[in-house]
C-alpha positions in Angstrom: 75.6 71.7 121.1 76.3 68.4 120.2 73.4 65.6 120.1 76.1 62.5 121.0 75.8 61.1 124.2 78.9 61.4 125.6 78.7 65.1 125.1 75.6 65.6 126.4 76.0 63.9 129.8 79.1 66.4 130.2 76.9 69.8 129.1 73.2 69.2 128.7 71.9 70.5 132.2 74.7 73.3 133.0 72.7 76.8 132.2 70.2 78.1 134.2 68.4 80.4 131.7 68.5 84.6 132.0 72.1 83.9 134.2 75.4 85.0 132.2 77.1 82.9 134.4 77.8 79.6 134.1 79.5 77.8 136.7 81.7 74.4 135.7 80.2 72.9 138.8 76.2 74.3 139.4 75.7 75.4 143.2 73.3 73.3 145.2 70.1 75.6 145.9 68.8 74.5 148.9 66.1 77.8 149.1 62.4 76.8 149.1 61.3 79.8 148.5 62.3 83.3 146.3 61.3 86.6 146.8 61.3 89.6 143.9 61.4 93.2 144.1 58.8 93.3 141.0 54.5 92.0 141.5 54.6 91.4 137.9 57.4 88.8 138.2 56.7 87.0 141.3 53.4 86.4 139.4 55.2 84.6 136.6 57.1 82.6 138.7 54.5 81.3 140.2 53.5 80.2 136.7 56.9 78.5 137.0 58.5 81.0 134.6 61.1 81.7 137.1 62.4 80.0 140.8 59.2 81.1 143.3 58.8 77.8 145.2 60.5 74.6 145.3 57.3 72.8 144.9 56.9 74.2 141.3 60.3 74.4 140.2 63.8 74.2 141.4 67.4 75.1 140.3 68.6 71.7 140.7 66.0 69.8 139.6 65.7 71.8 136.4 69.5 71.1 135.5 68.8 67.0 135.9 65.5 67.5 134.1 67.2 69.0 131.2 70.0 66.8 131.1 67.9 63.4 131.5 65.9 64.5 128.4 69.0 65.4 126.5 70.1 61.4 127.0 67.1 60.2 126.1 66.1 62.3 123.1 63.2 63.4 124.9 61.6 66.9 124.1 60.9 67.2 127.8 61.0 65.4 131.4 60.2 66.0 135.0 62.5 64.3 138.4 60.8 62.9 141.3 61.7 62.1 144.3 61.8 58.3 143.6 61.5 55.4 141.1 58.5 54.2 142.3 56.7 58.1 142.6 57.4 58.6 138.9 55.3 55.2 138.4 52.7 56.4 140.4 52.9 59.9 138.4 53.0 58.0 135.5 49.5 55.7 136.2 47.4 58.7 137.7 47.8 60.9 134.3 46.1 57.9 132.3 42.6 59.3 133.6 42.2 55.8 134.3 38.1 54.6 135.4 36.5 51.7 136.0 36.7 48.8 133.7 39.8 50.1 131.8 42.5 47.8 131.3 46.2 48.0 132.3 48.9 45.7 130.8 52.3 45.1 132.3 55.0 42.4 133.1 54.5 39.5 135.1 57.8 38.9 135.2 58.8 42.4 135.9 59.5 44.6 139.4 57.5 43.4 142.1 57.3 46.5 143.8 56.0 47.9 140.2 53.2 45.1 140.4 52.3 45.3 143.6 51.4 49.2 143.5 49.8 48.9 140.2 47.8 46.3 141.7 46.7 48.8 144.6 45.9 51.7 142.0 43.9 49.5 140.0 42.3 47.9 142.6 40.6 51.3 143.9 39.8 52.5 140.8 38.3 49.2 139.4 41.1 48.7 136.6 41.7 45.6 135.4 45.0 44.5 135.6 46.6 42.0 132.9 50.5 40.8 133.5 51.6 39.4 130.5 54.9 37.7 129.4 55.7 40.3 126.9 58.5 37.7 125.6 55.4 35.7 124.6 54.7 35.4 120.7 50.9 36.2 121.4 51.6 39.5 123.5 50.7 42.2 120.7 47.6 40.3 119.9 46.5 40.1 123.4 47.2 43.3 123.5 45.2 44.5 120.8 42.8 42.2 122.3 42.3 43.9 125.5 42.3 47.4 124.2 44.1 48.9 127.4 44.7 52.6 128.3 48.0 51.4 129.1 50.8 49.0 128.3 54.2 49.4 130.4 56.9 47.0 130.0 60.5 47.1 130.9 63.4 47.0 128.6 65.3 44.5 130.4 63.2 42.5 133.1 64.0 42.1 136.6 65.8 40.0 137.7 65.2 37.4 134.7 66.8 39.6 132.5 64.3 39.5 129.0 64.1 41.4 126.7 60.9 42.4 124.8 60.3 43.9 121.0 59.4 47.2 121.8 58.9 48.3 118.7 56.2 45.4 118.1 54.7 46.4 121.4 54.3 49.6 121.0 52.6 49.2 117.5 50.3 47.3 119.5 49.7 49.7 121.7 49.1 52.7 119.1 46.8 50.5 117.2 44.4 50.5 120.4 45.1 54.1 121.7 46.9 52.6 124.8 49.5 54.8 126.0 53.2 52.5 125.6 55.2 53.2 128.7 58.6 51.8 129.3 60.8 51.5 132.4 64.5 51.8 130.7 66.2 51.9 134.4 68.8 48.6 133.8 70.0 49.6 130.7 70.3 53.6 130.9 69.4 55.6 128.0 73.4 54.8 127.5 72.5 51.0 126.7 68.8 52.1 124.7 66.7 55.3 123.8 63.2 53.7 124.7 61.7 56.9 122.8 63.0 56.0 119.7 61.6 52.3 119.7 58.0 53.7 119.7 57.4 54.4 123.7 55.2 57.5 124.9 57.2 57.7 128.0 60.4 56.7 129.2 60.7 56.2 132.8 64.1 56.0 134.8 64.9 54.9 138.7 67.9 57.6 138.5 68.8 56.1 141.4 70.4 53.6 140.2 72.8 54.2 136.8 71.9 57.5 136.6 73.4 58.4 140.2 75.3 55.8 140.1 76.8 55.9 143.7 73.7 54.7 145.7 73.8 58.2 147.9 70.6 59.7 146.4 67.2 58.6 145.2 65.4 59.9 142.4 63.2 59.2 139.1 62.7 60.6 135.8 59.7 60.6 133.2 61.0 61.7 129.7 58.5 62.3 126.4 57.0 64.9 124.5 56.3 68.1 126.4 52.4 67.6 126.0 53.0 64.5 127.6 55.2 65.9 130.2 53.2 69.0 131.1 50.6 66.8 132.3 53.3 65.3 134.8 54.7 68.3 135.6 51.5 69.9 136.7 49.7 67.1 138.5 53.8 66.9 140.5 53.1 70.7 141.5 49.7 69.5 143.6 50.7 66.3 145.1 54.4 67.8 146.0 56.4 64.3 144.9 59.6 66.8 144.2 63.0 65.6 144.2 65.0 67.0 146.5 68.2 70.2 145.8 70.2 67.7 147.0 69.3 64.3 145.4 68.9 66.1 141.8 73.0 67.9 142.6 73.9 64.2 143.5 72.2 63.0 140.2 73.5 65.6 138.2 76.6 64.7 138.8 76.8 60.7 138.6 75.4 61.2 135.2 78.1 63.5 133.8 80.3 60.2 133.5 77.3 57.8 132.6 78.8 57.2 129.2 82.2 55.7 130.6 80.9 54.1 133.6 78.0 52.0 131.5 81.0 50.9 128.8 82.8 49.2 131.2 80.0 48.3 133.4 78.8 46.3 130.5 82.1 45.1 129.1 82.3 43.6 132.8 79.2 42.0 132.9 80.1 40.5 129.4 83.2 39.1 130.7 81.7 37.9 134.0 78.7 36.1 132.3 81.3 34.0 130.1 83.0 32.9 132.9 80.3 31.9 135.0 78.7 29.7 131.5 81.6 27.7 132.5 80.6 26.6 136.1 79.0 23.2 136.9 78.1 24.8 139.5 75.1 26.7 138.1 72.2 26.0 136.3 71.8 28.7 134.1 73.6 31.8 133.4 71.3 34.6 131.9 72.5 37.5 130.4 71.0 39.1 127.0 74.9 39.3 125.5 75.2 35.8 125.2 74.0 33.5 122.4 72.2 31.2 124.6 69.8 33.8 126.1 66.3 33.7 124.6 66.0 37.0 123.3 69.5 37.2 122.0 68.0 38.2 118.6 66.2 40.9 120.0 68.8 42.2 122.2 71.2 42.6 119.5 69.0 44.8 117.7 67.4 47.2 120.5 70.4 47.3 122.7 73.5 48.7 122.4 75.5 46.0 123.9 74.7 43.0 126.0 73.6 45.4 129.7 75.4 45.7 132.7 73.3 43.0 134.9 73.8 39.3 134.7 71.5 36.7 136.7 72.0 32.9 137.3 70.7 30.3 138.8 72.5 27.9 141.9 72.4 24.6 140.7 70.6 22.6 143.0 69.9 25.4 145.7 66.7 26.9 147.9 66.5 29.7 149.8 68.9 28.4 152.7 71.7 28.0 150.5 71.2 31.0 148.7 71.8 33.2 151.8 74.8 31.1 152.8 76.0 32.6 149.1 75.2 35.8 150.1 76.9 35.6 153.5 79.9 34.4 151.8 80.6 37.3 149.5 83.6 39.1 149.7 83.8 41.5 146.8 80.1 41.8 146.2 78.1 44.0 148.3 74.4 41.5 149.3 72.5 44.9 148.6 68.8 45.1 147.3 69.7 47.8 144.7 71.8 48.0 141.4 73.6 50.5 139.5 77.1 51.4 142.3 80.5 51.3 141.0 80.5 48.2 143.1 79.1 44.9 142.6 75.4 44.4 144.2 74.1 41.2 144.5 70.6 40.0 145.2 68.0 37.0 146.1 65.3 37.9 143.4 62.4 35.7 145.2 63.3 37.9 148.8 63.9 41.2 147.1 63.0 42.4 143.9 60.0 39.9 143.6 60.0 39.8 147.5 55.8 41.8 147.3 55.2 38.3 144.5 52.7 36.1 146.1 54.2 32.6 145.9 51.9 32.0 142.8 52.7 35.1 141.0 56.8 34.0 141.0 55.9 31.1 140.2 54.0 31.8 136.8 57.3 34.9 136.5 59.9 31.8 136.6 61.2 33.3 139.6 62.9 30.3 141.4 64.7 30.6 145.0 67.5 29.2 143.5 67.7 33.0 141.0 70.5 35.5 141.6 71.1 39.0 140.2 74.1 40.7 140.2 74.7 44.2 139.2 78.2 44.3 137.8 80.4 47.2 139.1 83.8 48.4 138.2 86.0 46.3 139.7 88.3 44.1 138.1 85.7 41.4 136.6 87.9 38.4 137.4 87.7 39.2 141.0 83.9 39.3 140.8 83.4 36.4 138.8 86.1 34.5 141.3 84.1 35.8 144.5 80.9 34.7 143.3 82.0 31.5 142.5 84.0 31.0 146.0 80.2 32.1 147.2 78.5 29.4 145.2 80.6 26.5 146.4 80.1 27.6 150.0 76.6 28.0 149.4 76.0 24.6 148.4 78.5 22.9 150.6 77.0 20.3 152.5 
């Protein structure tokens, strides 16, 4: 088969091995458990060499898995049944004890910090958020000497974007494990795996999916890495669903077209709103007056599909009258729908921040992030603007 992307979303993940037929659309198995006529093969599939139990391995889940790893040029991957239980995955398999260090954003997910902050917390972990933007970040890094380092290829909401390659020299040169979350760009937009990370880690329900109608989440890396993952998944049961991983499946067999335009969109909409008085700042990693434009330009395909700005002017009370007046845009706490989502960062995505900890991230209540869908950009950009000027209306 081909190794280009657009090919592979289309075919990578249609062939369920030892079957001569291949369906154009795979059937959902919704069976949780499989019966065999033979002792000796029931006992291999309960070494997962066949379809025994849905906690070990499922139809469904098997096509996503193979397909996911296909995009991101991974040699192996397993689906859970969210986001945020692939981060947990992810942490637990570090063999993490007491006084080990952990390094991640602190202007990344909130939800991502806060549940780190729990793990470490009962193990006794130390937990360092760093501005991985920051000059200094490798050297502190090799400084602490962590197990771990996770960043995200594009923060959220504020939209930065780190040197991964630099971090994760940093990270080898200590033995930490480099760990990235590649969710807003989609391994359309960036292959985390070839800028030096150990694992690349995907909310497939956002991009991936791509119609908000199914969660999910995805580790890819090598399959030592992976076979860790996969085993400790089989005890604790985090499965994704027959369901969720058909719905996956299938969002991502047009990932390559719908991230083009997605991203063409958000290029377009971030111009236009650069030209409002009405906002303070318009961030978006495609335009020349982001901070990490040079970076961008090298490690990402093209400027993302997410664009952030700030209200001139506004708090929290005029940023919901914004979001009340949204006609296009959907006020959703997500991203990644063929329609526009638009969010408060400080109430959602940094909502589990303390005050100080948004503080120190740059998170003001004045910060909205959009996720640009595929309607016609000019009617997003106009609606959002209509939406700022009745937010700040006096």
């Amino acid at each position: 088969m081909s190794t280009k992307q657009k090919t592979l979303a289309v075919h990578a993940g249609t062939r369920l091995t030892g079957s001569k037929a291949v369906p154009v659309s795979p059937p959902i198995s919704v069976a949780a458990v499989s019966w065999f006529d033979s002792s000796d093969d029931l006992d291999g599939a309960l070494d997962g060499k066949d379809y025994a139990y849905a906690r070990i391995s499922a139809p469904n889940t098997t096509l996503l898995e193979e397909a996911v790893a296909a995009l991101e040029g991974a040699e192996s991957c397993v689906a859970y049944a969210s986001g945020m239980a692939a981060l947990r995955s992810l942490f637990e398999a570090q063999g993490f004890g007491p006084k080990d260090r952990l390094v991640m954003p602190a202007d990344g997910y909130g939800v991502t910090r806060a549940l780190y902050k729990k793990l470490c917390a009962a193990l006794g972990v130390e937990l360092h958020a760093l501005k991985l933007t920051d000059a200094d970040a490798p050297a502190r890094i090799r400084e602490l000497r962590p197990r771990l380092v996770l960043a995200e290829s594009i923060t959220n909401p504020l939209l930065r974007v780190a040197d991964l390659r630099v971090l994760a020299k940093a990270s080898h040169d200590v033995g930490a494990a480099f760990a990235v979350d590649a969710t807003f760009p989609s391994p359309m937009g960036q292959r985390a795996l070839e800028m030096g990370a150990d694992y690349a880690v995907q909310s497939t329900s956002k991009w991936l999916n791509g119609h908000s109608d199914a969660l999910g989440g995805t580790v890819s890396g090598s399959r030592e890495r992976i076979d860790v993952l996969r085993a400790a998944r089989i005890l604790a049961g985090d499965v994704l669903g027959p369901f969720e991983a058909w719905l996956t499946l299938r969002g991502l067999r047009t990932l390559p077209v719908r991230m083009k335009a997605h991203a063409e969109h958000a290029a377009h909409v971030a111009r236009r709103l650069s030209e409002s008085p009405l906002l303070e700042r318009v961030i978006y990693p495609g335009l020349p007056t982001h901070p990490d434009h040079a970076v961008a330009r090298e490690l990402l395909k093209d400027g993302g599909p997410m664009v952030s700005f700030e209200i001139r002017g506004a708090g929290r009370p005029e940023a919901m009258r914004f979001l009340e007046a949204l006609k296009v845009g959907r006020p959703g706490p997500s991203l990644g729908d063929v329609c526009t989502l638009v969010m408060h960062a400080a109430s959602a995505s940094a909502r589990r921040f303390t005050p100080e900890e948004r503080e120190a991230a740059g998170i003001r209540e004045s910060l909205i992030r959009v996720s640009v869908g595929l309607e016609d950009p000019d009617d997003v950009v106009d609606d959002l603007l209509q939406a700022v000027a009745r937010g700040v209306a006096r």
